[in-house]
C-alpha positions as CSV (number, residue, x, y, z in Angstrom):
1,X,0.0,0.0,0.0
2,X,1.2,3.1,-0.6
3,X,0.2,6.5,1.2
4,X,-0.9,9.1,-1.6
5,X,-1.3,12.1,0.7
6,X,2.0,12.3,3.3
7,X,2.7,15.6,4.8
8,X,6.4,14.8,5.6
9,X,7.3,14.8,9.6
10,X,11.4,16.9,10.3
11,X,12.7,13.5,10.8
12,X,13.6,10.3,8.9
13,X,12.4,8.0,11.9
14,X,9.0,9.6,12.4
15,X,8.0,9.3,8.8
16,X,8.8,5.3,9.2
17,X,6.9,5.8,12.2
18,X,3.9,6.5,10.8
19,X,3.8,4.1,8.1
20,X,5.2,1.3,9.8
21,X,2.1,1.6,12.8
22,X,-0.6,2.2,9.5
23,X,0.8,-0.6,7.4
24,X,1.8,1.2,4.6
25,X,5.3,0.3,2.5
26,X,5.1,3.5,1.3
27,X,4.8,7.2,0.7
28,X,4.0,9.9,-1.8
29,X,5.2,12.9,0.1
30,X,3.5,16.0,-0.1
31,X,5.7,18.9,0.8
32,X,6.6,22.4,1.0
33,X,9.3,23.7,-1.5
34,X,11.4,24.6,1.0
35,X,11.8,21.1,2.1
36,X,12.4,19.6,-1.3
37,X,16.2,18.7,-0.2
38,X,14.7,17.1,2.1
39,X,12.4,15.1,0.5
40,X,14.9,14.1,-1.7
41,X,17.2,12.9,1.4
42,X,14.1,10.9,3.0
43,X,14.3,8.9,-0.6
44,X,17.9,8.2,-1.0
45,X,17.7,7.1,2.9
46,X,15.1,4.3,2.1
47,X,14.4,4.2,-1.4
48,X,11.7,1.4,-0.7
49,X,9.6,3.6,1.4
50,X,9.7,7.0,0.0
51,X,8.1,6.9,-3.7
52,X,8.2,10.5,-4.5
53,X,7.1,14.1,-3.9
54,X,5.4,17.0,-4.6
55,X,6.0,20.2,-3.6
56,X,3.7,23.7,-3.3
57,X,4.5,27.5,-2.7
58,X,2.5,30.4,-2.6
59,X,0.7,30.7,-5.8
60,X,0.1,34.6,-5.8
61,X,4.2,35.0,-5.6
62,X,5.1,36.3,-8.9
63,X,7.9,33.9,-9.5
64,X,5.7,31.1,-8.2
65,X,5.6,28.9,-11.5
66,X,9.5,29.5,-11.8
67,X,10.3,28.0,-8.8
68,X,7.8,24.8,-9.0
69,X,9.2,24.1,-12.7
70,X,12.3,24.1,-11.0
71,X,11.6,21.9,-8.6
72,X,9.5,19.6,-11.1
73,X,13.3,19.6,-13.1
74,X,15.0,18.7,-10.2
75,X,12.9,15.6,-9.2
76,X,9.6,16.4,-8.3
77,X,6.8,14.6,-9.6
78,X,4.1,17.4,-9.1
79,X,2.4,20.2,-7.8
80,X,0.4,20.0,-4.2
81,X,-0.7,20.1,-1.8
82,X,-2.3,23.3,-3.5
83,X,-3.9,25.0,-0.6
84,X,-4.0,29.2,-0.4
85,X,-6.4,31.6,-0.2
86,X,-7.3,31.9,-4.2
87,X,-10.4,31.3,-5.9
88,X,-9.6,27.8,-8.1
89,X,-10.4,29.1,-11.2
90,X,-8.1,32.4,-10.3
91,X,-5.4,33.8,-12.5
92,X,-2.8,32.5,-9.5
93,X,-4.1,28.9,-10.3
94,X,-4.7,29.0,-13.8
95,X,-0.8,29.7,-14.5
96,X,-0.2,27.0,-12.2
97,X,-2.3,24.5,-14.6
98,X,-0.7,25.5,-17.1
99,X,2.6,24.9,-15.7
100,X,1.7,21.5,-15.0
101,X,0.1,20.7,-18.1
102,X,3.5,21.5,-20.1
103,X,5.2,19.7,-17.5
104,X,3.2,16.8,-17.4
105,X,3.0,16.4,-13.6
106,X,-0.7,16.3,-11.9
107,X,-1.9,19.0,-9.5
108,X,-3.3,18.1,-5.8
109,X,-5.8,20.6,-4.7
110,X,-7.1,21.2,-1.5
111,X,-10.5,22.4,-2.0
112,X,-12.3,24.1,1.1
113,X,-15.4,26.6,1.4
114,X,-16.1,26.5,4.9
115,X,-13.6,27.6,7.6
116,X,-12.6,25.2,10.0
117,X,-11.9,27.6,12.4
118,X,-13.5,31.3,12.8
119,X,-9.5,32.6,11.8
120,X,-8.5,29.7,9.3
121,X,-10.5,31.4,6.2
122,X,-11.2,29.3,2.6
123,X,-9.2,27.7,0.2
124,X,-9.7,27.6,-3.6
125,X,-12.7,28.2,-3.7
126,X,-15.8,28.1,-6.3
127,X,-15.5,23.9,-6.7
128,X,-19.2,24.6,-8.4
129,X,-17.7,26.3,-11.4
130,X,-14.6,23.4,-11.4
131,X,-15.5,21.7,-14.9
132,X,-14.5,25.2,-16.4
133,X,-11.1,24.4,-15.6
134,X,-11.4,20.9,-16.7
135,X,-12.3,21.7,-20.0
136,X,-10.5,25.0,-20.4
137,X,-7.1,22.0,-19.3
138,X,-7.5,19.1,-20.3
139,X,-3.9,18.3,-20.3
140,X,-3.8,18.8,-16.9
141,X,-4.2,16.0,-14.8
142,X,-6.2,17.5,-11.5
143,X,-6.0,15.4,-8.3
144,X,-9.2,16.8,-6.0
145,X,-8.8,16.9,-2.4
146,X,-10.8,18.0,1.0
147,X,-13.8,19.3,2.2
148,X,-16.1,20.9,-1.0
149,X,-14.4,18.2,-3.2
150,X,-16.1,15.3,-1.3
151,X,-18.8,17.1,0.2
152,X,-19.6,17.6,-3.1
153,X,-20.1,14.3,-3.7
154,X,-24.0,14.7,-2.8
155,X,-26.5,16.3,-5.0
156,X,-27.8,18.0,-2.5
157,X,-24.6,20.3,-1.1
158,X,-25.2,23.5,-0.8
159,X,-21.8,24.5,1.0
160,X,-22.5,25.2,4.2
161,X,-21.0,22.7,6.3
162,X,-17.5,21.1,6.0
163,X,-18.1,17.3,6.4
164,X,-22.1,16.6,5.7
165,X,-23.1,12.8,7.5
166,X,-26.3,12.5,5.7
167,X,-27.6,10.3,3.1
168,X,-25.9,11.1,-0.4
169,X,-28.5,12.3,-2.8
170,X,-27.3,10.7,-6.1
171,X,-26.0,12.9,-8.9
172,X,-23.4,15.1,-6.9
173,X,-21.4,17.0,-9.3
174,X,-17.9,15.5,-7.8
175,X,-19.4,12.0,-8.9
176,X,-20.6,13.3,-12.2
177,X,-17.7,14.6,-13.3
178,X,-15.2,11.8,-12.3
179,X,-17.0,9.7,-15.4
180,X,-16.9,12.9,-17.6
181,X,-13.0,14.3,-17.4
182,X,-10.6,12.0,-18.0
183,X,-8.2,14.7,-16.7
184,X,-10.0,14.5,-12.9
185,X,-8.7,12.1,-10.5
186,X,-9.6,12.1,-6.7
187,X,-6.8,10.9,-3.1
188,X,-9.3,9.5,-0.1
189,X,-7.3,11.4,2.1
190,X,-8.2,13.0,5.5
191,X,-11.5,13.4,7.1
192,X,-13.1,14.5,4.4
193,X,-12.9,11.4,1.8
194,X,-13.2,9.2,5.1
195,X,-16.1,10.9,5.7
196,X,-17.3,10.5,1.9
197,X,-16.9,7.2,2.2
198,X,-18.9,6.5,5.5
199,X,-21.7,8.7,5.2
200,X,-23.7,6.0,3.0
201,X,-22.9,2.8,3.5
202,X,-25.2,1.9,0.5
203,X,-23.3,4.3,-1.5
204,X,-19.6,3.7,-1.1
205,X,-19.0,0.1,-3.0
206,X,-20.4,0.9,-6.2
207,X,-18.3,4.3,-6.1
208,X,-15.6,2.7,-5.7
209,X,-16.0,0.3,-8.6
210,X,-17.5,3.0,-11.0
211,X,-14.1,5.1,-10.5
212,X,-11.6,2.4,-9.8
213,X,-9.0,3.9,-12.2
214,X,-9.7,7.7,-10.8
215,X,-9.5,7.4,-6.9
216,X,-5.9,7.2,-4.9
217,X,-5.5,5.9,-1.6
218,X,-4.1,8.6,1.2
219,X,-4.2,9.4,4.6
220,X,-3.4,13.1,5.4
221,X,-2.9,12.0,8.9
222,X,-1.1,13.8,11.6
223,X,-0.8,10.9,14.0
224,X,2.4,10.0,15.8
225,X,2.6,6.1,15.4
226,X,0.0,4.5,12.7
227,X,-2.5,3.8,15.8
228,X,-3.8,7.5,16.8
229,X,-1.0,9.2,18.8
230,X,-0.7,12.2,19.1
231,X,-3.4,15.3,18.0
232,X,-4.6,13.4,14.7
233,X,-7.0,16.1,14.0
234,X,-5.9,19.0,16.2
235,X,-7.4,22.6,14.8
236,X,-10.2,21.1,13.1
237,X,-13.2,20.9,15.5
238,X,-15.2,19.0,12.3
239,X,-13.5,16.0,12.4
240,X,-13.3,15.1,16.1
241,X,-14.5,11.7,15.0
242,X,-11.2,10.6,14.0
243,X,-9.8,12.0,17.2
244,X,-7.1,9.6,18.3
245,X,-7.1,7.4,15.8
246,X,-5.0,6.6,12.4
247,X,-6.7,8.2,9.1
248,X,-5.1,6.0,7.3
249,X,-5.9,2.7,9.0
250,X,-9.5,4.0,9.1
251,X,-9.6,4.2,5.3
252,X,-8.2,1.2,4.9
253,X,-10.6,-0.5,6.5
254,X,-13.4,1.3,4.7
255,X,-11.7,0.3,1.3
256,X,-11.2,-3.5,2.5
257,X,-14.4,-3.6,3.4
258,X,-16.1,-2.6,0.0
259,X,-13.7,-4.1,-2.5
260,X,-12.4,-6.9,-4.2
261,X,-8.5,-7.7,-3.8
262,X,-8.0,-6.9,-7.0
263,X,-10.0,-3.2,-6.9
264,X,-8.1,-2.9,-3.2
265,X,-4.7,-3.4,-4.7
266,X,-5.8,-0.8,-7.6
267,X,-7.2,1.9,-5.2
268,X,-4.0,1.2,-2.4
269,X,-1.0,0.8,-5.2
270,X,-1.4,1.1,-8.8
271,X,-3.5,3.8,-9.1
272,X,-1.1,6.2,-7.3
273,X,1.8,4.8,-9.1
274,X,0.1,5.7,-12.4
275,X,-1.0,9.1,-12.0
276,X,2.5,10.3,-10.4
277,X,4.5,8.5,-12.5
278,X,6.2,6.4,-9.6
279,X,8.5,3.2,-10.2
280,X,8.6,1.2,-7.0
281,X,8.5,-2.5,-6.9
282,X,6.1,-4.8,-4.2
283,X,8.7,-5.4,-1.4
């Protein structure tokens, strides 16, 4: 299995930490740009563990694209996590797709419409307007993440809560246009794609086998050990549900629960080594 959303930890052993205690072999590590030396460190130390990385900056910098091209020369395998406090179809992000889309590297974006926190503010906004951008870059390969990209997931959303537990009303537009852009993949990361997944139980299986090629297995946790150490959801009042516990062993035990071994191993492992362009062998 391998962890698609991996917000690096300053030290060697606490990244094995966490994946060790979840089960993982491995990581696709989401990082800052300033920690792209380390990231690169990380992989040399344990080539079988650490698959790759992305790295973000702060889009409305105007040598922002410079600097993640760099980056993407050096060794990176794409942009993200993507979260700043833009509009998603802004000119900040739509240089950014462009960037990408000559590079050939996919984008993660953390979509979010409601604050978490009455300081934390938005990020990316105006999901509803999204298939704009999809169409407008279809060389782009999007990977959606967070709370209006899987709240969204319901016909029904009408973006005013962050993580919506009731019945999915079939049709959501994040559903939809999974089968219509080929360009539109989706990571099962944090609360929120947990969250996607649980809501409806008669819901989940079938979603899982209509998109089998478009959905990535991550965690986005902040746990200390792979069990729930630690504040796994500190700052985020919304998802006290997964208080002390693993995100990613969660997941997991959503996805093993509503698959096939064969669809598992697609969701955990070859879906994520597809879309970033990883080469790592089963151990």
């Amino acid at each position: 299995m391998i962890d698609c959303h991996f917000h690096p930890r300053p030290t060697l052993e606490a990244n094995l930490a966490h994946l060790n205690g979840s089960g993982c072999q491995a990581a696709y590590l989401l990082a800052r740009l300033t920690a792209a030396d380390d990231m690169k460190r990380f992989m040399a130390q344990e080539p079988t563990r650490f698959a790759g990385y992305s790295v973000s900056t702060g889009v409305s910098a105007p040598d922002a694209v410079k600097l993640l091209t760099e980056a993407v020369k050096s060794g990176a395998h794409g942009f993200g996590e993507v979260k700043y406090h833009v509009e998603a179809d802004g000119p900040e992000m739509r240089r950014l797709y462009a960037a990408a889309a000559e590079l050939d590297v996919p984008v993660t974006i953390h979509f979010q419409e409601v604050p978490h926190t009455a300081t934390e503010g938005v990020f990316n906004t105006g999901f509803k307007r999204f298939d704009t951008i999809l169409k407008e870059f279809p060389k782009t390969t999007f990977v959606g993440h967070c709370d209006a990209f899987w709240a969204n997931i319901s016909a029904d959303y009408a973006t005013d809560k962050d993580y919506p537990r009731t019945p999915i009303v079939r049709g959501g537009i994040t559903d939809k246009w999974l089968s219509d852009y080929p360009n539109l993949f989706a990571d099962l990361s944090a609360n929120s794609g947990n969250n996607a997944l649980t809501r409806d139980p008669s819901f989940t299986a079938d979603f899982l086998k209509r998109h089998k090629d478009k959905l990535l297995f991550g965690s986005d946790c902040s746990c200390k050990d792979g069990h729930g150490a630690g504040i796994s959801q500190g700052g985020n009042p919304g998802a006290a549900r997964l208080a002390g516990k693993c995100v990613a062993r969660e997941t997991l035990t959503v996805l093993k629960a509503n698959t096939t071994p064969e669809l598992f191993r697609r969701l955990v492992w070859e879906n994520g080594h597809r879309v970033y362009k990883l080469k790592m062998a089963t151990a």
